[in-house]
C-alpha atoms as one frame of an Amber mdcrd trajectory, in Angstrom:
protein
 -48.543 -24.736  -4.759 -50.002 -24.153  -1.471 -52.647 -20.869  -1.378 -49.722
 -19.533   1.304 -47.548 -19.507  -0.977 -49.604 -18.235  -3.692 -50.994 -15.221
  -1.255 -47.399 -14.484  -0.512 -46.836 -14.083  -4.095 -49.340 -11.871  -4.528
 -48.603 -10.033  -1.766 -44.640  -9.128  -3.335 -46.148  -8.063  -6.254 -48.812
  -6.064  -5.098 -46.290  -4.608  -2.844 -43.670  -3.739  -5.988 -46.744  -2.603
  -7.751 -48.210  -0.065  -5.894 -44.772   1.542  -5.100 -43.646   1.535  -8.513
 -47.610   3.226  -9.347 -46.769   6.075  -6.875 -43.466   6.734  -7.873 -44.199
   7.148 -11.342 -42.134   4.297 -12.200 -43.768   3.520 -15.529 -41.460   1.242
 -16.646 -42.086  -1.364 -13.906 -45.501  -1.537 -13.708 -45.659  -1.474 -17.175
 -44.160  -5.057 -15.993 -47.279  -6.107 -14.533 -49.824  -4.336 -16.487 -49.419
  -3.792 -20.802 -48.109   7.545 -15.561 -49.696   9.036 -12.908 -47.571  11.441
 -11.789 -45.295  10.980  -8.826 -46.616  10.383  -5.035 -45.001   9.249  -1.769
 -47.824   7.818  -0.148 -47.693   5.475   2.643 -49.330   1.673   2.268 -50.838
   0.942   5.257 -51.762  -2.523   4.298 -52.610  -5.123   1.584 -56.265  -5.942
   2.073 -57.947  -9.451   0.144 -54.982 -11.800   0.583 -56.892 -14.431   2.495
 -59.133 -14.963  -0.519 -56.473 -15.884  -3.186 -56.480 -19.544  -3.905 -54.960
 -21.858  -6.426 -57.290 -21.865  -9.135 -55.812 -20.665 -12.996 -57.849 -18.335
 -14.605 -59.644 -17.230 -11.734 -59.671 -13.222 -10.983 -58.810 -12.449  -7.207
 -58.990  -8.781  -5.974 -56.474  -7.357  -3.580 -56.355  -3.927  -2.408 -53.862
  -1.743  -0.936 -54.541   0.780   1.542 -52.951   4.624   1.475 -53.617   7.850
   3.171 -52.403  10.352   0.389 -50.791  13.417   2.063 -53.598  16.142   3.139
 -56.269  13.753   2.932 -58.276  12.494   5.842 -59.417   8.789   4.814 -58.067
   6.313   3.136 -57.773   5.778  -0.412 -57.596   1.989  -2.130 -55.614   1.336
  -5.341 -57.078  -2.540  -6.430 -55.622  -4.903  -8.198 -57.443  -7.875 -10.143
 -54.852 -10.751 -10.573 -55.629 -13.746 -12.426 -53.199 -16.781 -11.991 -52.161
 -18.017 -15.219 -49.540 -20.769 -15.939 -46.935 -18.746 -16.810 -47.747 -17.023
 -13.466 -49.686 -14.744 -11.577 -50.555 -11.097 -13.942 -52.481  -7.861 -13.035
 -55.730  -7.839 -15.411 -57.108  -4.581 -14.261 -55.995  -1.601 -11.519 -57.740
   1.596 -10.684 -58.348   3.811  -7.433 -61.478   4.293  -5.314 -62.114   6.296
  -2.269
């Protein structure tokens, strides 16, 4: 699979991730990762895509990029996916300022 297509991956589930996170929607990122409470944020963008490659069993680190409401700078939830061969899974997750 070309790294494209595996950063486009990636990207969709980082995407359904970090809304699901936000909304409180424990169920489906309990799909990703084995509740915050709830919080319409805005994702400005996904930041770390151009680093995913190919590899299995190698951890990649993508970030996505909020402005909570009544803050004044951003605010990163991160993702560490690893690409095994049943597919690509969240291994970690966590917030930093």
């Amino acid at each position: 699979m070309a790294g494209s297509e595996n950063r486009k991956i990636v990207y969709e589930i980082a995407k359904e991730f970090s809304e699901a996170y936000f909304q409180g929607d424990s169920e489906t990122y309990a799909e990703f990762r084995e509740s915050k409470g709830k919080e319409t944020v805005c994702i400005n963008w996904i930041k770390g895509l151009a680093d995913v490659g190919d590899e299995t069993g190698v951890t990649y680190t993508v970030q996505a990029e909020f402005l909570p409401a009544g803050e004044d700078s951003s605010f990163y939830l991160f993702m560490d996916f690893e690409k095994q061969e049943s597919g690509w899974r969240i291994r970690t997750y966590g917030l930093e300022k």
